[in-house]
C-alpha positions in Angstrom: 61.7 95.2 63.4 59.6 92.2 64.0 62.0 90.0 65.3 63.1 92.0 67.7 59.7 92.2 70.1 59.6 88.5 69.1 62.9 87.5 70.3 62.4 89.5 73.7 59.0 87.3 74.0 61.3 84.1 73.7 62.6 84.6 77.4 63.2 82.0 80.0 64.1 82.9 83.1 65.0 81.1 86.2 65.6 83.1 89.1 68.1 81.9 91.7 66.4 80.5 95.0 69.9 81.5 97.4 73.5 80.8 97.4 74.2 77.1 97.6 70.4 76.3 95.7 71.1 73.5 93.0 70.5 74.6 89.4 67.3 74.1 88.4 66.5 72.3 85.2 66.1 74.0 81.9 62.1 74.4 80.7 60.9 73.1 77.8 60.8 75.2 74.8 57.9 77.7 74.3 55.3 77.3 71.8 52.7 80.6 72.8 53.3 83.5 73.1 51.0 86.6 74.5 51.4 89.9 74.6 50.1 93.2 76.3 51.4 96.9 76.1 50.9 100.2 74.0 51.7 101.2 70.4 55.2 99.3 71.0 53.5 95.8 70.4 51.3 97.2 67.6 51.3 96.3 63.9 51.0 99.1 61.9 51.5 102.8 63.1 48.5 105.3 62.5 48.3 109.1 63.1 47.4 107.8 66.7 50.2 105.8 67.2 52.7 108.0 69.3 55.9 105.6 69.3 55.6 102.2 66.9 58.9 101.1 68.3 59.4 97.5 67.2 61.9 95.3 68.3 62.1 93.2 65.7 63.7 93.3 62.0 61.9 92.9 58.8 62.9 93.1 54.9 59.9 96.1 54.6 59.5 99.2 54.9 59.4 101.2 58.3 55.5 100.8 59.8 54.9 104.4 58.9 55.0 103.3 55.8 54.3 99.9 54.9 51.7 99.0 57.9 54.4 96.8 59.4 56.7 95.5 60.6 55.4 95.1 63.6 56.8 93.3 67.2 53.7 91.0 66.3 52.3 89.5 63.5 49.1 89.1 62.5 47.8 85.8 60.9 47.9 86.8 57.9 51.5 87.4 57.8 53.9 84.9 59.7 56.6 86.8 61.5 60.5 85.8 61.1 62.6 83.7 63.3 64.6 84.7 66.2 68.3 85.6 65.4 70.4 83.4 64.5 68.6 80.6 63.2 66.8 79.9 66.3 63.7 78.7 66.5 60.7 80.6 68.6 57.1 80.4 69.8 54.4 80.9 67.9 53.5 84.7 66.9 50.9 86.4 69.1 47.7 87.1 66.7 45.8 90.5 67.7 43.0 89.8 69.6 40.2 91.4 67.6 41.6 88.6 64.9 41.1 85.5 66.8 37.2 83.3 66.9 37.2 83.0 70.5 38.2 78.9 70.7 40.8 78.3 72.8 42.8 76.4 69.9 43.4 80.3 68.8 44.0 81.6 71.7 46.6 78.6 72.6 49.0 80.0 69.7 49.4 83.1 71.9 47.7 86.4 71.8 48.1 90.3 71.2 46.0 92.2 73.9 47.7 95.3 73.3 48.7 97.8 70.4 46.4 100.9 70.5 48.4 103.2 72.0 46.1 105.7 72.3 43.8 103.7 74.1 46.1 102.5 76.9 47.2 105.8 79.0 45.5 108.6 77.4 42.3 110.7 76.7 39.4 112.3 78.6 36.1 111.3 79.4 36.9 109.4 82.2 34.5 110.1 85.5 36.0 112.9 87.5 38.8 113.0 85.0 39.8 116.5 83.2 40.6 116.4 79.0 44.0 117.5 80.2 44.3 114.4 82.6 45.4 112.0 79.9 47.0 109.3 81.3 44.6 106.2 82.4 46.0 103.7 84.0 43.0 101.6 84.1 43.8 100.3 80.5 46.9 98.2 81.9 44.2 96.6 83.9 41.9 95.8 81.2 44.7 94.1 79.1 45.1 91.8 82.5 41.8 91.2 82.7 41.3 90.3 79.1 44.5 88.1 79.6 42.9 86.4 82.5 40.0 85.1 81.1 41.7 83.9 77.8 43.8 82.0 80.3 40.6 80.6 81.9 39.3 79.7 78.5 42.9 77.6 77.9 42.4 76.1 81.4 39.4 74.7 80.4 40.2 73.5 77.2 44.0 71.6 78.6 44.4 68.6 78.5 46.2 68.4 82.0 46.1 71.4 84.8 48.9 73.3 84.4 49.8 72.3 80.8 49.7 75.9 78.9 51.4 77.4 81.9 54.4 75.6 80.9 54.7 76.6 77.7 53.8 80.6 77.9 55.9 83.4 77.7 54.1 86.8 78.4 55.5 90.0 77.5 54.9 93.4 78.5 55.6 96.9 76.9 54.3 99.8 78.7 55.6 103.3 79.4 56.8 104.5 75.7 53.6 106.0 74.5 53.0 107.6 77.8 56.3 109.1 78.0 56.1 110.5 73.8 53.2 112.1 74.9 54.2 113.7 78.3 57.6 114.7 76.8 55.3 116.4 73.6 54.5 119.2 76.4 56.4 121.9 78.3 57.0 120.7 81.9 54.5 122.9 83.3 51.8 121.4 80.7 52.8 117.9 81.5 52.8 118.5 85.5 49.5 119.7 84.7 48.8 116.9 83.2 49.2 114.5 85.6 48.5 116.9 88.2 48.7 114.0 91.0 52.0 113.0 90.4 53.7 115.5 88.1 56.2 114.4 85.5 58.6 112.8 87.9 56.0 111.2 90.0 54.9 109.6 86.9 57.7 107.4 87.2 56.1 105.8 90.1 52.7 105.6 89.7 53.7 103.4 86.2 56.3 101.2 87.7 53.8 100.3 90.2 51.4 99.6 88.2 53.1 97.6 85.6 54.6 95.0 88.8 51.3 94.9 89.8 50.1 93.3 86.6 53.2 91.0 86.7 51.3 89.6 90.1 48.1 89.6 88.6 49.4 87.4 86.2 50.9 85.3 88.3 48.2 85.0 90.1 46.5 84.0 87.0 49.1 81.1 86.3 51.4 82.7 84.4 55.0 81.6 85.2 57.4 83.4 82.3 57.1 86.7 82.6 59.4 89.5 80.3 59.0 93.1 80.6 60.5 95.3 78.4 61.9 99.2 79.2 61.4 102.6 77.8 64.3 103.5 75.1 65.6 106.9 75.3 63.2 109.3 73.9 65.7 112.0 74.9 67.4 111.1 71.9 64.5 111.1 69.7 64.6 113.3 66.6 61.0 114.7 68.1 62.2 115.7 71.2 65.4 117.1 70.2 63.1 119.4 67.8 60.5 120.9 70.3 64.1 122.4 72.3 65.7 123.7 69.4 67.9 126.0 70.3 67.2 125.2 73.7 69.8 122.8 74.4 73.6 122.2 72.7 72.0 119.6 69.9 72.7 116.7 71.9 70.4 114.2 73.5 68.1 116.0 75.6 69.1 114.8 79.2 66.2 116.1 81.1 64.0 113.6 79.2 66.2 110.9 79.8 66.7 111.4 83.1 63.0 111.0 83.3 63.4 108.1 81.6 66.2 106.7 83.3 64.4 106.8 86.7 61.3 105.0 85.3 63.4 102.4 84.5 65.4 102.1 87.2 62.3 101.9 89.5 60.5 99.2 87.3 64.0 97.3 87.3 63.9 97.9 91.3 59.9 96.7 91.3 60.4 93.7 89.8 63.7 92.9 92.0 62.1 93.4 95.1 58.9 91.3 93.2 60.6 87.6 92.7 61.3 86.0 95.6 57.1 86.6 95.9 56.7 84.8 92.9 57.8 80.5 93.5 58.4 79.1 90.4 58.4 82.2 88.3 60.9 83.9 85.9 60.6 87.6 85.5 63.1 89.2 83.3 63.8 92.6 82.9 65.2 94.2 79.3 66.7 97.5 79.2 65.8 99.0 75.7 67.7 102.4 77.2 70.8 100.5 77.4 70.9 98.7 73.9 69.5 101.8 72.7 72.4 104.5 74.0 75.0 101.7 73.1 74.4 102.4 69.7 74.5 106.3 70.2 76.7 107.0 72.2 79.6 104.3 69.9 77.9 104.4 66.5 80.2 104.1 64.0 81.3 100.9 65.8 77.7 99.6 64.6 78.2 101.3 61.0 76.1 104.0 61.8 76.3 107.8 60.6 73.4 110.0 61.5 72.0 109.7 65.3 70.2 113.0 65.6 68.2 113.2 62.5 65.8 111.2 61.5 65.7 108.7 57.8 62.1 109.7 57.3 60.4 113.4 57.9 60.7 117.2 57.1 61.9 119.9 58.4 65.4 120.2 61.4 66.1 116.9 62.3 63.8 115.5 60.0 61.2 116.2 63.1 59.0 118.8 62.4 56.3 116.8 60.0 56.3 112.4 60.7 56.8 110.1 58.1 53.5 110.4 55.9 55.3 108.5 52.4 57.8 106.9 51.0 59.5 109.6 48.9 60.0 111.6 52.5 62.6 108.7 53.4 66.0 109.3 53.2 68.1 106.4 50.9 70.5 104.9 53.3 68.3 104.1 56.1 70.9 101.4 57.5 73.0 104.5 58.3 70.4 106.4 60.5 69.2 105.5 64.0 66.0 106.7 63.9 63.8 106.1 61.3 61.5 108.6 62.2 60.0 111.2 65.0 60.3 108.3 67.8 61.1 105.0 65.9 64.6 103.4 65.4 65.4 102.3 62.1 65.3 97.9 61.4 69.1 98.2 61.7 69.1 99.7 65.1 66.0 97.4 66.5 68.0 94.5 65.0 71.1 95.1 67.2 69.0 95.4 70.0 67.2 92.3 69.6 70.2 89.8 69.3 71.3 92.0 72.8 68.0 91.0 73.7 68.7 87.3 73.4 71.8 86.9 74.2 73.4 86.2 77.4 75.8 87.8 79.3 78.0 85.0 79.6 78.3 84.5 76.2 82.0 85.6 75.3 82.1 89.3 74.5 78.3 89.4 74.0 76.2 92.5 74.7 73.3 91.5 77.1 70.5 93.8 77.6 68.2 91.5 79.8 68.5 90.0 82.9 68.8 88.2 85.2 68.8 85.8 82.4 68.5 86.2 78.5 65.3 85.9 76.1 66.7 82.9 74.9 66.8 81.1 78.2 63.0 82.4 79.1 62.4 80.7 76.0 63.9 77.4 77.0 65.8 77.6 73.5 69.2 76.0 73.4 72.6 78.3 72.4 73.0 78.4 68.4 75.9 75.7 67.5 79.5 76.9 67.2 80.6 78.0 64.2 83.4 75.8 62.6 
């Protein structure tokens, strides 16, 4: 599962500047990498992790069990290539790992992980125990990203040289939506009782656009931002509306879902042509994600609904606590447990993640250009 997240932090996009605009010329490859988001870009799950959904493959065990894999390493264990024999930027070391020189922090850095840190939980001035999304925690991974860029800036050798050669990455929304999906829709409008459930959708795109500019503003120039998958499908979900619904995905969460992405995807459109000299590229986990559901035996799958490691219908009603809960052909299952997909799901999604629509008959999940590109890494040779 880590070289999924990894591969989606390899993006290099360059935006077109009008019809008629010359092509610009490729960027150099990158060599950091930094990250910010929830529990997606974590490294080991814990009973506060809501949704450890990796994007990346690893030869371990599921992070509910093994600590890993994770989107991004930490030092003490190097993280796998992209697919394909490609070769990527440096892994992203947690924050709380690095010494505070900037020839740490130059390798790229982790800001995010703790999911439940990021939207949720009282305390909060003027803020109820039932209001528990905070959106201030997306500001304080920016800010934290700001001043290790103003460390770098310091510390380079020539003004803009780390610029060049970043890729940022950020994974928002999934965590926030396990947990307002986890209540009834009256609960969760209560929750967020602002917005509601469907004004949710907004308030998050917004903010996450907004740190895209804050970045920029901070010199950032390679920008990827990854989508919510469809939790509607999740073993967890499908659970709590047993018998509910028909056993299918449930589409009211998706739609949700669906209209978060689409407005982020919309955000970031309008966002671009703000943004000279910048490549902002948008990947849509729900897409790669319902390709495999909705077609899976065409990806050697056999079990969408229920999940490889858990008890109880659907595998759902108690997470993934050991190893002797798993099931023993996780390659066949989609989900690996309450929210996560299995390696062999977050592997496919990953090489759709890197690829590019132009290659011939290649799924493409980002745009408007590929990881690969935003990572200013050449196409794999051709295969005699």
């Amino acid at each position: 599962m880590a070289l999924l997240l990894l591969v989606l932090l390899l993006v290099l996009l360059r935006f077109a500047t009008g019809a008629g605009a010359s092509a610009e010329p490729p960027r150099s490859p990158a060599t950091a990498l930094f990250v910010l988001g929830d529990s997606t870009v974590g490294c080991a799950a814990t009973a506060s992790s809501i949704l450890p959904l990796n994007l990346t493959t690893t030869a371990t065990l599921p992070s509910s069990l093994s600590g890993g894999p994770c989107l991004f390493f930490p030092a003490a264990r190097p993280p796998p290539g992209p697919p394909r024999g490609q070769d990527g930027p440096p892994f992203a070391a947690p924050i709380s790992a690095l010494n505070g020189t900037a020839s740490e922090a130059a390798r790229g850095v982790n800001f995010g992980g703790g999911g439940q840190l990021l939207f949720y939980g009282g305390g909060e001035r003027g803020s109820s125990p039932s209001s528990v999304f905070r959106m201030g925690a997306v500001g304080q991974q920016v800010r934290l990203a700001s001043e290790t860029l103003q460390l770098l800036q310091l510390e380079a050798a020539a003004p803009g040289e780390w610029e060049s050669a970043a890729v940022f990455v950020l994974s928002f929304g999934a965590d926030a939506y396990a947990r307002l999906l986890a209540r009834g829709p009256a609960e969760a409008d209560a929750a967020a009782p602002k917005h509601g459930r469907r004004g949710f959708a907004r308030l998050l795109a917004d903010r996450v656009s907004r740190a895209v500019s804050e970045l920029y503003e901070a010199g950032v120039r390679r920008v990827a931002v990854m989508g919510v998958p469809p939790l509607g499908c999740a073993p967890r979900v499908m659970w709590e509306r047993i018998p509910a619904h028909d056993g299918g995905c449930v589409e009211e969460a998706n739609e949700l879902i669906e209209a978060y992405n689409g407005r982020l995807a919309a955000r970031l459109d309008g966002l671009r042509p703000q943004l000279a000299g910048a490549d902002v590229v948008f990947c849509d986990v729900y897409k790669g994600m319902m390709e495999i559901i909705s077609n899976p035996s065409t990806y050697g799958f056999e079990e969408t609904r229920e999940a490889c490691c858990g008890l109880g219908p659907l595998r759902a009603t108690v997470g993934c606590v050991s190893e002797e809960m798993a099931c023993g052909t996780p390659e066949r299952h989609v989900w690996w447990d309450l929210y996560s997909p299995t390696e062999a799901a977050d592997a496919l999604v990953a090489n759709w993640s890197w690829t590019s629509s132009s290659d011939s008959g290649a799924t493409s999940i980002c745009g408007p250009i590929s990881l690969q590109q935003l990572a200013g890494r050449p196409p794999p040779p051709a295969e005699v």
